[in-house]
N, C-alpha and C positions, 0 to 999 in steps of 0.2 A: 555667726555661723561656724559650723565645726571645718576645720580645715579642711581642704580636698587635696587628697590620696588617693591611689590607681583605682584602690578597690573600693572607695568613697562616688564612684562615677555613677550618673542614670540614665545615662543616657550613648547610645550608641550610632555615632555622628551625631546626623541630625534627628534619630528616633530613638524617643524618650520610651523608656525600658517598664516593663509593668512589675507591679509588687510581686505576681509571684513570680515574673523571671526571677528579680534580683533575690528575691528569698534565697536561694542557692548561694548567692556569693557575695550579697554586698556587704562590704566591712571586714571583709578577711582576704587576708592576702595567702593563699598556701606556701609562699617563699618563705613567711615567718614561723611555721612548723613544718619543713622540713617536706615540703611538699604534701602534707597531709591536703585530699581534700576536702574533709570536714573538718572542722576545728575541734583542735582533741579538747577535754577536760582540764579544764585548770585547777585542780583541788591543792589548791596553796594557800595560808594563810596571810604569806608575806612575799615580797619582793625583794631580791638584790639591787643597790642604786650603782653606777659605775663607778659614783667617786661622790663623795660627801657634798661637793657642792651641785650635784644635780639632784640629791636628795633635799637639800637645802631649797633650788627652784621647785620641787614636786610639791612640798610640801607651804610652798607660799602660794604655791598657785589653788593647790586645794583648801587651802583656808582663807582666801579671797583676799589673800598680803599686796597683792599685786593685780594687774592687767593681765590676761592671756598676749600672749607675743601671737603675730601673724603667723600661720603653717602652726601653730605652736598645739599638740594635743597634752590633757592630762598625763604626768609620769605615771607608772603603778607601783602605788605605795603598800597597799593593806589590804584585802579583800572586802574589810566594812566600806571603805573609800572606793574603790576600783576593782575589776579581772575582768580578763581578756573575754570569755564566753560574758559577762555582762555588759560589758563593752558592744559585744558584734550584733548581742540580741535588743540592744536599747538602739544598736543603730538600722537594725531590720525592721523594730516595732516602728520606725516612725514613717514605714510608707506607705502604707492604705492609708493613714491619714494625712498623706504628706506635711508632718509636722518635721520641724527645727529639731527637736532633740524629744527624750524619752529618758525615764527612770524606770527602773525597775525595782518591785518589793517583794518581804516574803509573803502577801495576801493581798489582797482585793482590798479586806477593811483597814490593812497595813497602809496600801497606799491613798484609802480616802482619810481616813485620819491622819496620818502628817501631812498631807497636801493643805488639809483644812485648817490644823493648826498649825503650819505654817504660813496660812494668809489671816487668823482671828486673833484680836486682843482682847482682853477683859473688856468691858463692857460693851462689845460690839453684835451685830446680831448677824444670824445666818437666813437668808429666806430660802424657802426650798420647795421644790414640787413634794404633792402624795398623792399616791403614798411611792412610799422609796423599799427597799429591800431591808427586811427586817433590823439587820445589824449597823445598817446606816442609821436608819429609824432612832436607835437604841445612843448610840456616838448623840444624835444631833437632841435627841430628849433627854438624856440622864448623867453623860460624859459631858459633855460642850459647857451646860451651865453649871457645875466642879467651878470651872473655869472661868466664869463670869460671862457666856458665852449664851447669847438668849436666840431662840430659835421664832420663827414665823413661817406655819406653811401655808401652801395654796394647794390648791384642786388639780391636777392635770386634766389635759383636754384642751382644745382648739380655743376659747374662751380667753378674751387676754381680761378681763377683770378679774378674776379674781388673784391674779398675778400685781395686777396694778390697787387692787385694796391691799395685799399683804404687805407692797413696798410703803406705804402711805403708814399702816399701822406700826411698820418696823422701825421707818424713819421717829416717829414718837418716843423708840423703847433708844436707841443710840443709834452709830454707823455702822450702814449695811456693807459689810465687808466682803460677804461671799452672797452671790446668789448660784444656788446649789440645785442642780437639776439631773432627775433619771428619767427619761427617755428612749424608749416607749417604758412607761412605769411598771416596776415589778410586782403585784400579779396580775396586774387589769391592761396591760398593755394598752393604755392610756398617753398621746401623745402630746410630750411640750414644744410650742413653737421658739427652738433653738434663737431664732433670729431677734422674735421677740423682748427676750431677756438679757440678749446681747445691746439692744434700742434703749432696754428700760438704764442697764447698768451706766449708759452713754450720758441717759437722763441725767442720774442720780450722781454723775462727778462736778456738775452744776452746783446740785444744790447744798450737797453736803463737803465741795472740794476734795474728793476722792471716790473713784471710779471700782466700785466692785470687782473682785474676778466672779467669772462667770465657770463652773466648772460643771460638765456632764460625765455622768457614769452613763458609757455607752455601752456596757458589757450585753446587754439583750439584741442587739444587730449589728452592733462594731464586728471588728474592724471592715466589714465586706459592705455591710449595707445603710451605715449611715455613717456622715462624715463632721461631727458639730464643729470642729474648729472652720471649716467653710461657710457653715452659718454663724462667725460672729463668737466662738466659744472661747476663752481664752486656754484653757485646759480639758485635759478630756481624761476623765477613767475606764479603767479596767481590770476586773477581774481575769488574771489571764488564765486560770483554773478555769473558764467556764471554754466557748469556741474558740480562742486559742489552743490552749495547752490541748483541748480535746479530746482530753484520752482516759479520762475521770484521774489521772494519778500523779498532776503536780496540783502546790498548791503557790500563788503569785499574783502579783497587780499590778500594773502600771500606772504612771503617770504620764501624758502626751501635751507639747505645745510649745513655745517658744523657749528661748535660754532664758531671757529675763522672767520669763512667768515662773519659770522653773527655781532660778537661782535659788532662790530662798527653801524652795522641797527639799535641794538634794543638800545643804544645810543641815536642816532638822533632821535628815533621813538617815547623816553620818554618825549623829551625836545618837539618835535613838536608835540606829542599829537596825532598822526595818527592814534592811537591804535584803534582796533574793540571795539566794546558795549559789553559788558554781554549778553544782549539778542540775540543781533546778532550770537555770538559763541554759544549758545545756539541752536537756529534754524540749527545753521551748523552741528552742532555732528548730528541733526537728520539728515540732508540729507546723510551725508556720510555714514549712516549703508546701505541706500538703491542706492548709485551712481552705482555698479556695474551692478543693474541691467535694472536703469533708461540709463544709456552709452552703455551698451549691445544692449538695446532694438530701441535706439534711431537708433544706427548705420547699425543694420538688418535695417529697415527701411530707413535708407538713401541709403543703396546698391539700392533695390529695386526703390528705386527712380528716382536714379541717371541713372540707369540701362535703365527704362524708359524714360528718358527726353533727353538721348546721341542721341534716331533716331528722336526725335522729330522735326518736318522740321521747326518751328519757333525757336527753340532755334541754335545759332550758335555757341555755346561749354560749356562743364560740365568739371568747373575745382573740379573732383573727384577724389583723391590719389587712389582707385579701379580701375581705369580706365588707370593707366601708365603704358603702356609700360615696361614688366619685365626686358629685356634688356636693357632699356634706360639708359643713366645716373641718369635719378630722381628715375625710377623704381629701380635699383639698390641700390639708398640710403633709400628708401623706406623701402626697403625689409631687411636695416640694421637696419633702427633707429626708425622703427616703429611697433606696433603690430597691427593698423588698420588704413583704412581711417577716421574713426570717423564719425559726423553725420553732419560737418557744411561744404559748399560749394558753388559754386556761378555759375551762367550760366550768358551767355553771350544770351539775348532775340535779335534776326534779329530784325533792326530800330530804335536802337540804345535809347536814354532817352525816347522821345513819347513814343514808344512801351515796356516798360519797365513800363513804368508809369500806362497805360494803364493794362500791367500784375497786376501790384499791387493794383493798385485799383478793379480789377474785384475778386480777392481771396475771399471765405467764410468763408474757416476753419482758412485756416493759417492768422496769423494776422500779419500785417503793424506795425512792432516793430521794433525798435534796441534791440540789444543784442542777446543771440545766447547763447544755452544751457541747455533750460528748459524743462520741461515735454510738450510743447507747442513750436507747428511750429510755428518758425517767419519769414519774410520775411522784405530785407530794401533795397536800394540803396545806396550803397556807395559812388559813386563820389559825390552826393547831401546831403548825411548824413552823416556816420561816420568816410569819410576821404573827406569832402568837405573842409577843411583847405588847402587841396593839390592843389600846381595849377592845373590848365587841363594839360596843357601840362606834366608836371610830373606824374601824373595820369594817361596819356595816356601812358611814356616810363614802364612805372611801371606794365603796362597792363591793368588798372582801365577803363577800358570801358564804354562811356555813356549807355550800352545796361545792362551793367554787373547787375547780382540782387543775393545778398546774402541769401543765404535758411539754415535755421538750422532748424535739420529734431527733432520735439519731438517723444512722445510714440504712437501717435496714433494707428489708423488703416491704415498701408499703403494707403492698394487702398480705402481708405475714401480719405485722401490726394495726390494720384494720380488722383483721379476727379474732384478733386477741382482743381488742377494744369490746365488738362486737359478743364476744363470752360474757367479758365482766360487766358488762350492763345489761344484758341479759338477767344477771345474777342480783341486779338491783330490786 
């Protein structure tokens, strides 16, 4: 555990403090700049030590020479290693999911890629849900096996077989080192049972005497509405570019979960340099004081939408988590491992790419972006943009539909963007 300091607290007597109170203050002391109450910039590439032999302790303690001493935090040595704003913002990032510790990167694919090769060896395999976000896709198909590094996916969805045929065929190819999961899946918001995988990886240290990590990229309803480390995950990612950052204009990742899980990340994370900017963690602590109510707002808004665009006779399906069936298998897990549908979803436009195209080109409000999370409606095509890596045809088993068009719903005014919707399918 990280030492406890004044401003380390969560709790107020006996009343345990909520994320976004502590968003405002936890992890900074204003006595340490001078009363500032935000914490200014740190655009330093280096640090002064008092005396050579406490640079001497800083620097065994960051290259793992030594034990941490009790009260004892990292010194700051180098900005690739440590700074203060990445410090306050890695200690903010870990309380929506009340995790033990937090890294911070400069992207999303930044911190799935070293997280991952920091748990793979050559001949070992990754199993993984799909489909996953294009650039993961890409790392786990064409990067990984460079590496000797063999992949195995499965289907998302409520279904635990075909989770449990991947593990069976993977165990054949070598050891399952990672089992790799995105949750609800990026574009078909398609749900894996968190807990599941966390049962299976428990299985598999039986048979092959070493127990998988289990890691989610939670960036489609993190940090507010799904919690995997609760169900069993041993790591959790993030895109903090998407509902964090918020603001379409940092770019950043996380990694979330234990120190031990972690040790080995922030390792590989030193040597390859992955790390976020000063200024980057900076912009972040801002957004996170206001995410609860930018994801609140967003996803009132996407009910509403979603709500409207289900009878609409051009659209031929709204893959919305509001919209499953409570009974169903998915509804069911649903209703376990999540606390909303969130704000990002995708419809399926009658007509398949033309018509689809045609949507997206007639839009006013919402803009013809990738990405997905900001204060600002976006709209993209996946099978042509952010998983056009994928063949068609896997795209097609995956559900990726030429028709298919991704929506992340911002703050607007609904029915401002429910007219605007309403034009451009019109125009279909």
């Amino acid at each position: 555990m990280k030492p406890q300091k004044p401003y380390r607290h969560r709790t107020l007597g006996s009343h345990r403090l909520h994320p976004e109170t502590l968003a405002m203050s936890y992890g900074y002391d204003p006595k340490l700049s001078e009363g500032a109450v935000k914490a200014p910039l740190f655009m330093t590439s280096t640090f002064v030590f008092d005396s050579a032999q406490a640079g001497k302790e800083f620097f065994e303690l960051a290259y793992g020479l030594r034990e941490r001493r009790a009260g004892e935090d990292p010194g700051l040595i180098y900005s690739r290693i440590n700074n203060p704003d990445l410090e306050i913002l890695e200690d903010r990032l870990t309380l929506w999911d009340d995790a033990e510790d937090s890294l911070v990167f400069s992207s999303g694919m930044a911190a799935i890629a070293t997280t991952i090769f920091a748990h793979v060896r050559p001949g070992d395999v990754v199993v993984h849900s799909e489909p996953v976000y294009g650039g993961s896709e890409f790392l786990l198909a064409h990067i990984l096996p460079q590496f000797g590094v063999s992949r195995v996916g499965f289907a998302a969805g409520a279904d635990a077989k075909p989770l449990a045929d991947a593990l069976e065929k993977a165990k054949k190819i070598g050891r399952v080192s990672v089992i790799y999961v995105e949750t609800p899946a990026n574009p078909t918001n398609d749900l894996v049972d968190i807990a599941a995988c966390a049962d299976a990886a428990k299985g598999l240290h039986a048979a092959q005497n070493f127990r998988p990590v289990v890691m989610v990229d939670n960036t489609f309803l993190g940090p507010l509405w799904q919690h995997p480390l609760s169900h069993g995950a041993d790591l959790v990612l993030y895109s903090l570019t998407k509902y964090v950052g918020g603001h379409s204009d940092v770019i950043a990742g996380c990694a979330l979960g234990s120190q031990a899980a972690l040790a080995a990340v922030r390792g590989f994370r030193t040597i390859l340099g992955t790390m976020c900017d000063p200024h980057t963690g900076w912009l972040l602590m801002r957004s996170l004081e206001t995410l609860k109510l930018r994801m609140t707002e967003a996803a009132t808004n996407a009910k509403k939408i979603a709500d409207f665009l289900v009878t609409h006779p051009k659209v031929d399906a709204v893959h919305y988590l509001g919209h499953l069936p409570p009974q169903s298998p998915a509804g069911r897990l649903f209703a376990k491992q999540c606390l909303s549908p969130g704000s990002t979803f995708s419809i399926d436009v009658k007509g398949g790419e033309a018509a689809a195209f045609r949507f997206l080109d007639s839009l006013k409000l919402m803009k013809l972006a990738v990405s997905l999370g900001g204060t600002e409606s976006l709209a993209e095509h996946p099978a042509t943009m952010t998983h056009s890596d994928i063949p068609p045809v896997t795209q097609q088993r995956l559900g990726i539909t030429p028709g298919m068009v991704r929506l992340s719903i911002g703050i607007e005014n609904a029915d401002d963007l429910i007219v605007d919707l309403t034009q451009a399918l019109n125009a279909v």
